[in-house]
Structures are given as C-alpha cells and as structure tokens.
C-alpha positions in Angstrom: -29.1 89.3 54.0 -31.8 87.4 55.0 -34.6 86.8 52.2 -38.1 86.4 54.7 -40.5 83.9 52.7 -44.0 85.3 51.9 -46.4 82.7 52.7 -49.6 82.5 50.3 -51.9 79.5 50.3 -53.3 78.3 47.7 -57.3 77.0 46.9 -59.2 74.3 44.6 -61.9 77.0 43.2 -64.9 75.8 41.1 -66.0 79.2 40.8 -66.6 82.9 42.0 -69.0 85.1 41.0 -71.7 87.7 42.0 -75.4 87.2 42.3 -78.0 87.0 44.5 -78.9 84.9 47.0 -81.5 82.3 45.9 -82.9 80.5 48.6 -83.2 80.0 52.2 -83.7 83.1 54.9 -81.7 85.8 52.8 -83.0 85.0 49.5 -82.9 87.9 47.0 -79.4 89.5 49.1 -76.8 90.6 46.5 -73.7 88.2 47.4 -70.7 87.0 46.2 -70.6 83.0 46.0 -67.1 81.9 46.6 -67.4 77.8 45.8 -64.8 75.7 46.3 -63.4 72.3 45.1 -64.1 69.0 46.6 -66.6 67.2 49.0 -66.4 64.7 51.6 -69.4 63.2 50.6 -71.3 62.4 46.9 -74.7 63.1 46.7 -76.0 61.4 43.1 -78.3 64.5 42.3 -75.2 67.4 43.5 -75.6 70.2 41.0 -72.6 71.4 41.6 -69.0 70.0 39.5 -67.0 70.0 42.7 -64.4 67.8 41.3 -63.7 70.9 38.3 -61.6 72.9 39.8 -58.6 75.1 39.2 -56.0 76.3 41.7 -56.3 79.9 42.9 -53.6 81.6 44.9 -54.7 84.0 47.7 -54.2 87.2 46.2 -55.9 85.9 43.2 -59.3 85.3 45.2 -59.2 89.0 46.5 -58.2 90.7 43.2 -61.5 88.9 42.3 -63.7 89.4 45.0 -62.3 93.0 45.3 -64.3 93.4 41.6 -67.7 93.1 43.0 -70.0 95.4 44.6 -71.7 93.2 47.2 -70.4 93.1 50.7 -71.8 89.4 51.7 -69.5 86.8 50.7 -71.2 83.0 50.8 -68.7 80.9 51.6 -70.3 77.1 49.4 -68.2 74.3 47.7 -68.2 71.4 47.5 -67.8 71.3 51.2 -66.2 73.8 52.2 -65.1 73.3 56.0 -62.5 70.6 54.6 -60.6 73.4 52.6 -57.1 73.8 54.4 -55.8 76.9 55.2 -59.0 78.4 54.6 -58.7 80.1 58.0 -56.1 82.3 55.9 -58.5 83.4 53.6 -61.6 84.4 56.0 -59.3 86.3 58.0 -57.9 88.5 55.1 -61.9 88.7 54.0 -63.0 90.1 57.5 -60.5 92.6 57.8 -61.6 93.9 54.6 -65.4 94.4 56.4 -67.2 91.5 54.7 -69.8 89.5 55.9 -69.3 85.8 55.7 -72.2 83.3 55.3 -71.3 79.7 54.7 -73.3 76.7 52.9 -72.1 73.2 54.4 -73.7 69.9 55.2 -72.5 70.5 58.7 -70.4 67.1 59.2 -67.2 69.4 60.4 -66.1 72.3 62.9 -67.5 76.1 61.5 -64.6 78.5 61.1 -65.1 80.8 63.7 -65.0 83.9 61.4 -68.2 82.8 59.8 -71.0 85.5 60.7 -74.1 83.0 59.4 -74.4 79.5 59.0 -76.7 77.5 56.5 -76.5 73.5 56.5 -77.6 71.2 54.7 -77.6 68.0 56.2 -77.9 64.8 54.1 -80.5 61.6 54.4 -78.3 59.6 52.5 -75.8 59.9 55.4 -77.6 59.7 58.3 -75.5 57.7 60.0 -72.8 59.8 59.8 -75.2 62.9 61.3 -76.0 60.1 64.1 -71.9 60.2 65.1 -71.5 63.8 64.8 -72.8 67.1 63.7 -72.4 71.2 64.0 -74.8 71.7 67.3 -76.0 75.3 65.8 -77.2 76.9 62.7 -78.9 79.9 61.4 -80.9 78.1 59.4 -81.2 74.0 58.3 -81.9 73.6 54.9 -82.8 69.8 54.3 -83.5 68.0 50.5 -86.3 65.7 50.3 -84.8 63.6 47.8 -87.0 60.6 49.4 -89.5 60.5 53.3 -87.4 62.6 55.3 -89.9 62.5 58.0 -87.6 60.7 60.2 -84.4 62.6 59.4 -85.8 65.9 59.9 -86.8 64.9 63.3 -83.5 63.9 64.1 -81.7 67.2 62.9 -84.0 68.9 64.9 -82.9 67.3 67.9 -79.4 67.4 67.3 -78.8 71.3 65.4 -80.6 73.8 66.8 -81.3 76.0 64.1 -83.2 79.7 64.1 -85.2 78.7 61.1 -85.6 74.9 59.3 -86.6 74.7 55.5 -87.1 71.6 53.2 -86.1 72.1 49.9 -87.6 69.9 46.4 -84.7 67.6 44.9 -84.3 68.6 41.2 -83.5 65.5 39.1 -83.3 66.2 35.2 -85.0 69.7 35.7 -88.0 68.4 37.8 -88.5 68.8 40.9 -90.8 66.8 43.7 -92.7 70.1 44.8 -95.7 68.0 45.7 -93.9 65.8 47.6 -91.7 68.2 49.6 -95.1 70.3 50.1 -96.7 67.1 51.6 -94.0 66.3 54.0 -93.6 70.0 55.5 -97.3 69.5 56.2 -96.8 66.5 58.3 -93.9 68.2 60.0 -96.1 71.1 60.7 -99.0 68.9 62.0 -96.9 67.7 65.1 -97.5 70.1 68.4 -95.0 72.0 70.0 -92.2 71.1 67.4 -89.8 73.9 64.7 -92.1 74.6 61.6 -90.7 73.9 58.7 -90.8 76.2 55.9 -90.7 75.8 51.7 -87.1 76.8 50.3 -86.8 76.9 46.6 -83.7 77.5 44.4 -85.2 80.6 43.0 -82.1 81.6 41.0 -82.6 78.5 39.1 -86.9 79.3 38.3 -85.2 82.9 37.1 -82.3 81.8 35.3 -79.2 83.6 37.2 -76.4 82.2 38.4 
C-alpha cells in the first residue's frame, strides 16, 4: 500500500496573540496579530525583534488562533509578504470565516486572500518605492522618522490609498509628535491633494500588547 504524504508547511513566528487594534482606520477592533519572522528591509528604530523567531507548523498556528475569540486576524511581521507558503495558511484561515488584514511596507505582491491592506512605506528606502510598489491600499500609514514632505507626496502618487496617516517615530520612548503634527499640516495646506490624518500607536500610550 501506498503511504500518501501529508504536506504541512512550516513558519518563522515572532509571536501570536489577541488584542486590539491600536492604530490606523480600525483602531480599537478586537484582533488577533499573527507576526511573523524576518524582513527584507532594517529600519534602525523597528520595534519589533523580527530576527526572534521560532518555527511553527501549520496546525500549530490554528490550534492557537482557534483559542481566541476575535474573528479579524492581522496578518504583521517582520514583512510578511516574503513568508513562503504563506498562501497555505491564509487559505486554511478563510475557510474558517476570518477576516484577514495585513501590515506591510508594500515593496511585494498582496496575497489575494487579504480582505484589507495597511502599508507602511519607508523614507529610508525610497529608492526602492521609486522601482516598485503595491498600486492600492486601504490605508497608507507613513513614519516621520525625519521631512517626509517629499516622500509622502510620492506615495501618494504611486498607491492609491482610501485613507493616508502619518505616524510619530518613537525612539527611546519619545516620540516627535510636534514634528509629525507640523508636517501633516503642511500636507494638508496643499489644494486638491489626500489629507493626511494623525495615527498613533495607542496600544503602546495604554500599555497592551
């Protein structure tokens, strides 16, 4: 007899939990953050320790989703459009009836089974935004770690997005609220252009996950 091979990938996993979503459009929305190892680029003030990761097998992931109440799954990293085999995983996710958001900085290809998209593109690789770039988003979230004036002018042009934010870069704890606030003020000056809105990593300000 024939022994069939059951195929089960396997995933870099920082972390899963459940919490709630603490910035952007659906701030405050009870969610389970699914983050995943590795990024393909390395931004010095990251919060997040992509490169701490253990191995998690498929099954393993759903036995630990399946423990949460929420039914919106946010889909972060690390970057998490570089995960192979992910396609596996999303699949098994949306037959179960969730609803999958994803956090990326919008360098590669969205799975199609993502129901909302949230990127973050990066000044500190423009260039690489200047090659190539997602074309749509639900929302852009951008970090003024430095005058993003320019930048966010040029995501503008090249993602079209249902809602753009600019968010304060936390370095050490503090973050440059005056300086983002300044900034979405010039953006919202110009005529005829996307406002730009305040985002905040609330979650941090109320100490949740």
């Amino acid at each position: 007899m024939q022994i069939r091979e059951i195929f089960e990938p396997e995933y870099n996993i920082v972390e899963i939990f459940e919490s709630l979503q603490g910035e952007g459009f659906n701030t405050g929305m009870p969610s389970i953050f699914v983050r995943f190892g590795k990024c393909n680029l390395a931004c010095p003030w990251c919060d997040t320790n992509y490169n701490q990761y253990t191995t998690w097998s498929l099954s393993q992931i759903l036995q630990k989703v399946r423990s949460f109440s929420a039914k919106n799954i946010i889909i972060t990293g690390g970057e998490p459009t570089i995960v192979p085999k992910i396609e596996y995983l999303l699949d098994t996710l949306k037959a179960e009836g969730y609803f999958l958001a994803i956090e990326t900085n919008g360098l590669k290809t969205i799975p199609s089974q993502i129901d909302y998209i949230a990127t973050s593109p990066k000044r500190l690789y423009q260039h690489k935004y200047q090659q190539k770039c997602i074309p749509f988003a639900n929302e852009v979230r951008i970090v003024a770690d430095e005058d993003v004036f320019s930048f966010c002018e040029q995501i503008e042009q090249q993602i079209h997005a249902d809602r753009y934010y600019l968010s304060p870069c936390e370095i050490d704890g503090e973050m440059n609220l005056l300086e983002t606030i300044t900034q979405i003020g010039l953006l919202n000056q110009r005529v005829n252009k996307p406002k730009w809105q305040l985002s905040i990593q609330t979650h941090k300000l109320i100490g949740i996950e």
